[in-house]
N, C-alpha and C positions, 0 to 999 in steps of 0.2 A: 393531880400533881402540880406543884408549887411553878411559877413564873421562874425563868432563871435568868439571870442577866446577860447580854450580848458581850456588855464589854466586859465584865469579870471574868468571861470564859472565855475572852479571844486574849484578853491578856495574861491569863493562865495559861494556852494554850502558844502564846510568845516566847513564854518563859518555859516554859516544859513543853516540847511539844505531845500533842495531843491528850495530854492530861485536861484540857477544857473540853476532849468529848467526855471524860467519867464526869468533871463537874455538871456536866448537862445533863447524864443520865445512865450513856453506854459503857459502864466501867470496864466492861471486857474491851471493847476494839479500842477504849482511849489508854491503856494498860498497854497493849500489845502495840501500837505505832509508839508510845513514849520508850517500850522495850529495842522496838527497833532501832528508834532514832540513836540510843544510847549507842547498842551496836555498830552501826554505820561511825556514828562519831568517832568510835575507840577503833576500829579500819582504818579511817579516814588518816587518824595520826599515826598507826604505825606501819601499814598495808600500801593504801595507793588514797592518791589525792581523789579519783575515782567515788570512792565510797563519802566524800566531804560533799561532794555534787549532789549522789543521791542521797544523802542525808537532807541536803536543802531542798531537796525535792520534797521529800515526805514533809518538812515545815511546812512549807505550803500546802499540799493536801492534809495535811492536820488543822492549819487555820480553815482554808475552805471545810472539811469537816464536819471541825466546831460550829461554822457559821452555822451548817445545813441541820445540825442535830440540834441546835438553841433554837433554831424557827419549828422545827417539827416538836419540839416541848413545847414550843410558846403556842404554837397552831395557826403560825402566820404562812 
């Protein structure tokens, strides 16, 4: 399996959350957190400010993530 890059995937993963884990490899769990995230987002503006929190929440575990699944590709 090919080398994938740290910062390609963390700043896919800025922009889309967790779409830098399919870039890395896991297409299923980085599929299903950017599914989420979308969800929470679309809550967040019509539901309760609530769902805007945990949406920033899951960013952050999407970056951390990505970081964790680009070193287990890379083998560091």
């Amino acid at each position: 399996m090919a080398e994938k890059s740290m910062a390609i995937a963390l700043l896919i993963s800025l922009i889309f959350t967790g779409l830098g884990i399919a870039y890395a490899g896991d297409t299923k769990k980085g599929v299903i957190i950017f599914v989420i995230a979308i969800i929470l987002n679309i809550l967040g503006l019509y539901v309760s400010m609530i769902f805007s929190i945990i949406s920033f929440l899951v960013w952050i575990y999407g970056m951390y993530a990505t970081y964790q699944e680009v070193n287990l590709v890379n083998g560091a």
